[in-house]
N, C-alpha and C positions, 0 to 999 in steps of 0.2 A: 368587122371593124373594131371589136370590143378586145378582141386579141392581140389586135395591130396595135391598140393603143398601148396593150397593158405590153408588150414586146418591147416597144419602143422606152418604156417607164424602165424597165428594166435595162434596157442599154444604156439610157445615160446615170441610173444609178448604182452602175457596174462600173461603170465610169469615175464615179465620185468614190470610190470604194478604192475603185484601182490606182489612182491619182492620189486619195492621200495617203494610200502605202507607199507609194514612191516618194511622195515628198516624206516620210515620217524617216522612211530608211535613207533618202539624201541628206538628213537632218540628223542623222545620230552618225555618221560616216566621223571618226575622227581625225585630227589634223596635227602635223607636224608644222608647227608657224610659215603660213605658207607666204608667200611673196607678196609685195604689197597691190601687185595688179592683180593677182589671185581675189586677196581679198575682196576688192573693188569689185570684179567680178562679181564673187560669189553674193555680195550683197544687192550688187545690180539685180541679181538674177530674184531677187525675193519679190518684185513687184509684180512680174512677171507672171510669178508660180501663184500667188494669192489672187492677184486676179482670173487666171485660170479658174483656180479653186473656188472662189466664187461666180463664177461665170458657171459653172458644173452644180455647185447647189443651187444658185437658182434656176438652173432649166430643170433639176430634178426635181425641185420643190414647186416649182413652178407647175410642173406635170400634175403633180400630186394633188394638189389643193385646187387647182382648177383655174379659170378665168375670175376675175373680180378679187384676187386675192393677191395681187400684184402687192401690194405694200408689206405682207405678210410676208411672202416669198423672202422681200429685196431684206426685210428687219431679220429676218431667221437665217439667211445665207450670212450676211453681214455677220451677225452674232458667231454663226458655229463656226467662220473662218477664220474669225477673228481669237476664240480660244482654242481653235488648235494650232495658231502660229504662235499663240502664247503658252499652251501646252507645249508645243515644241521644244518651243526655249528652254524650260523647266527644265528636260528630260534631257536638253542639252549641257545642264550645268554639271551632270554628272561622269560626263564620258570626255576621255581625256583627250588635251587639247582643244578642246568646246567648253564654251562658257554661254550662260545666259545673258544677251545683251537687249538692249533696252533701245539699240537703234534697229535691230531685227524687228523687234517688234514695230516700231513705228513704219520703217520700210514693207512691211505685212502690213498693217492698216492701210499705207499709199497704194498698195497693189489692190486691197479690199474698194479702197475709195477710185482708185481707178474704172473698174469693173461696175459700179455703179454709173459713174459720168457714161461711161459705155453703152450701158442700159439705156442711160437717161436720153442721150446723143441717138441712139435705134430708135428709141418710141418717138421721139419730136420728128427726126426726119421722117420715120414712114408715119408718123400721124399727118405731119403737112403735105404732105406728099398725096394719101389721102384726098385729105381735101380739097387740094387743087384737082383732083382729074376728078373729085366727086363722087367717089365712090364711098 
């Protein structure tokens, strides 16, 4: 059992390794001024990917630290998501055609704060859930 766990620790923080290398290398990809539904797009797509990315730190950190540490999880996913979409940006200010913007970032926090509501929206349903069958 002791193996299965620590397997499975590893799979989803293989996970969060391999995810933000993808998001780091779709983040430094540079751009020729792309079209204005491009754009839209490409920013649609950050709430998305942040929530993912939070949703992946906290089932790793979640693994990690155990039960009763639910708060700690949700404060420490939140935080490290949140500076590498602002790390991101940075790193985007240098590579041409990318610039650091300051609605990426907010649209990164809406996908962090998403992934929470998530969380929040799983725990109420399967808590009341719960308790009506009384278990």
């Amino acid at each position: 059992m002791c193996t299965s766990l620590l397997n499975k620790r590893w799979a989803v923080f293989s996970a969060v390794v391999l995810y933000s290398l993808l998001l780091f290398a779709a983040s430094q990809l540079p751009f020729r001024r792309p079209s204005l539904l491009i754009q839209i797009i490409n920013n649609a797509l950050h709430i998305p990917a942040y929530m993912a990315l939070f949703l992946l730190l906290y089932a790793c950190l979640g693994s990690v630290l155990g039960k009763g540490k639910h708060i700690l999880a949700l404060s420490l996913s939140s935080g490290i998501s949140a500076c590498f979409g602002l790390l991101m940006e940075v790193f985007q200010s240098g590579i041409s055609g990318r610039s650091c913007s300051f609605s990426d970032v907010l649209l990164n926090l809406a996908g962090i704060a998403a992934g929470i509501a998530f969380i929040g929206t799983k725990d109420r349903y399967f808590i009341s859930n719960d308790n009506i069958q009384g278990v």
